[in-house]
N, C-alpha and C positions, 0 to 999 in steps of 0.2 A: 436086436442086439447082436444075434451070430454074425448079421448080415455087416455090421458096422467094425466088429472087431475082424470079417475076412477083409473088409476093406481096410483097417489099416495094417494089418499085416500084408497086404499088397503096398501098400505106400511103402514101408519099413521095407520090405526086398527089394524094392526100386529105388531107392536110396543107399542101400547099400551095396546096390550096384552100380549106383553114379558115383558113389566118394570116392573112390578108386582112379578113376578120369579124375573128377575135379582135383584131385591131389595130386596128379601126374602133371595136369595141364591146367595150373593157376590162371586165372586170366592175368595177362601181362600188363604192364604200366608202362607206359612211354616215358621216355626219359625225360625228368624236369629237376630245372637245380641242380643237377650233377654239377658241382664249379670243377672241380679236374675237366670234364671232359667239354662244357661250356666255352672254357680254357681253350680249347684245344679247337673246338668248333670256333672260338672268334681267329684266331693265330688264325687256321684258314680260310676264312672268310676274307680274311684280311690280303691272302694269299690268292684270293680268287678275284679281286675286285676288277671291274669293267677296264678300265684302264690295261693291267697287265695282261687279262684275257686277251684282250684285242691286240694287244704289241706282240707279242710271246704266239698266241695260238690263231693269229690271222693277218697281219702283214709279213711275218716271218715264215708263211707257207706261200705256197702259189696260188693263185687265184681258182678257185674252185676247186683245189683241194680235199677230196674225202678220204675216210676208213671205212672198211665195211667191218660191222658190228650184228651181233645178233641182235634180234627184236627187243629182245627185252632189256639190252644195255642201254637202250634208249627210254631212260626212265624221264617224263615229264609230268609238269604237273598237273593234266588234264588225266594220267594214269594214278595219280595218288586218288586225285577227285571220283574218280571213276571206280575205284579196289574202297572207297572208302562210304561210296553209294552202298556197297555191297558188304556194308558194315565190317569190313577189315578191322583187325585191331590195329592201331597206328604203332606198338614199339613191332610188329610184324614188318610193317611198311619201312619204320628206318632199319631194321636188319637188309632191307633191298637198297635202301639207299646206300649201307656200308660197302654192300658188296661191289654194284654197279659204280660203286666211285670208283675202288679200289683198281676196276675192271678198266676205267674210263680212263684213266692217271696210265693206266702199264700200257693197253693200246696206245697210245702216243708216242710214251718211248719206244714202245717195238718198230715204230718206223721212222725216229729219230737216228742220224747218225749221230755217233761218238761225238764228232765237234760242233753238232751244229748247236747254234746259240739256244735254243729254246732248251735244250736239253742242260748244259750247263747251268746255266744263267737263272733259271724255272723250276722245269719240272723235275730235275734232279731235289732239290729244296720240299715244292711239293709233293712227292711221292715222300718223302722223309717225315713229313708235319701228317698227314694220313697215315701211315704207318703207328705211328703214336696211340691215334685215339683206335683202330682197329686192334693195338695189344690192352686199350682200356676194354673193350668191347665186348659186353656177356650176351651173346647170340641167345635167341627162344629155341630151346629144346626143339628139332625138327618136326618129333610127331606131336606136337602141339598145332604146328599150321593147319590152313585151312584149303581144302584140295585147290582152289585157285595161288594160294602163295607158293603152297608145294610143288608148283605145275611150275612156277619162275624161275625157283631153285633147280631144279630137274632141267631146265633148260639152260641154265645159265652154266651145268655142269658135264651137260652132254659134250664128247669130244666129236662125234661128228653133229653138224645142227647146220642146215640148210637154209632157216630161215635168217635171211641178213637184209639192211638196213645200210646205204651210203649214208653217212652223215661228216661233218666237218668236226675238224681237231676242237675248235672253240665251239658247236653246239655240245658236244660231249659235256666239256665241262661250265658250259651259260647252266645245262641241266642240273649239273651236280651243285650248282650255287641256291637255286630258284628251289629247286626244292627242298633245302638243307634249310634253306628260311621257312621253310612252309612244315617240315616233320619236327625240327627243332626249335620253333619259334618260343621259347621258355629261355633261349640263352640269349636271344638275340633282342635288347631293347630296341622298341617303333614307339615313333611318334605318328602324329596326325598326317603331317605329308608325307610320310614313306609309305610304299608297296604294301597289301598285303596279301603275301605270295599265297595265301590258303584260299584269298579271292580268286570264283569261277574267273572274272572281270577282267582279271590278270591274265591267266594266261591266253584269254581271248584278245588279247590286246596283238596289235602289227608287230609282226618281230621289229627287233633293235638291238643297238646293243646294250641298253639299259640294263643294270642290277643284274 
């Protein structure tokens, strides 16, 4: 009997030594049904589609045209696939999507002149439909992540950061499409012949310009 009541008064201190965490650091829910921000997720989507991609951010640069970007602004989604092996919580993963868009949208225009057409015409419009859902956007508490998300953040805010990435104006943003189907696929109605961007299948597939 003493034996059962020291054991749970060891459970009872361990417990209320957990509630404390568990109360600080809820486990998070990924976004679904939001219709405001659903809203806001189709406007750009709508905004992103293959067609303008490729007018706007690859005949209107020169041919092999890149930006260097840090590693981690090149979010795909073989890296969702991968952070989600590792049992990430997924509204974790779209707080990286928000960010790395937001990141992806401004490197452009940083090397956009004033007149040139992609900038008018585009990405001026896009950076403005982004803007929107990032002032809807309630971020997870920072010390809630988990030392690999921590690690993306901390990189993505370092002002010196060494490790960089050539990548082209239109894979920036083909990335911020493909996985914005794949962390938010609750706003975005599929049928049977559409993508589904959360298949490994997909992103093994031959680049294109597809979706």
């Amino acid at each position: 009997m003493v034996r059962f009541e020291a054991w749970l008064l060891k459970g009872l201190l361990g417990l209320m030594w957990a509630l404390p965490i568990w109360m600080c650091c809820p486990s998070p829910s990924p976004v679904s049904k939001n219709l405001p921000l659903c809203t806001s997720l189709q406007t750009l989507k709508d905004q992103l589609n293959s067609s303008l991609r490729r007018r706007y951010l690859k005949h209107n640069f020169p041919i092999n045209y890149t930006i260097h970007v840090r590693y981690e602004e090149v979010f795909r989604l073989k890296n969702i696939s991968k952070l989600k092996n590792e049992s990430e919580n997924e509204k974790h993963l779209q707080d990286v999507w928000v960010d790395v868009t937001g990141r992806a949208i401004q490197r452009i225009l940083d090397v956009l002149p004033e007149r040139h057409p992609t900038r008018h015409k585009y990405l001026a419009k896009l950076d403005s439909l982004f803007k929107v859902i990032q002032n809807m956007w309630m971020k997870t508490d920072e010390s809630c992540y988990t030392e690999t998300i921590a690690k993306i953040f901390e990189n993505l805010g370092m002002e010196e950061y060494e490790e960089r990435k050539s990548v082209t104006p239109k894979s920036l943003l083909d990335n911020c499409y493909r996985t914005m189907h794949c962390l938010f696929k609750d706003c975005f109605l599929r049928n049977s012949s559409q993508d589904d961007y959360c298949d490994t299948q997909h992103w093994r597939k031959v680049k294109g310009t597809q979706g």
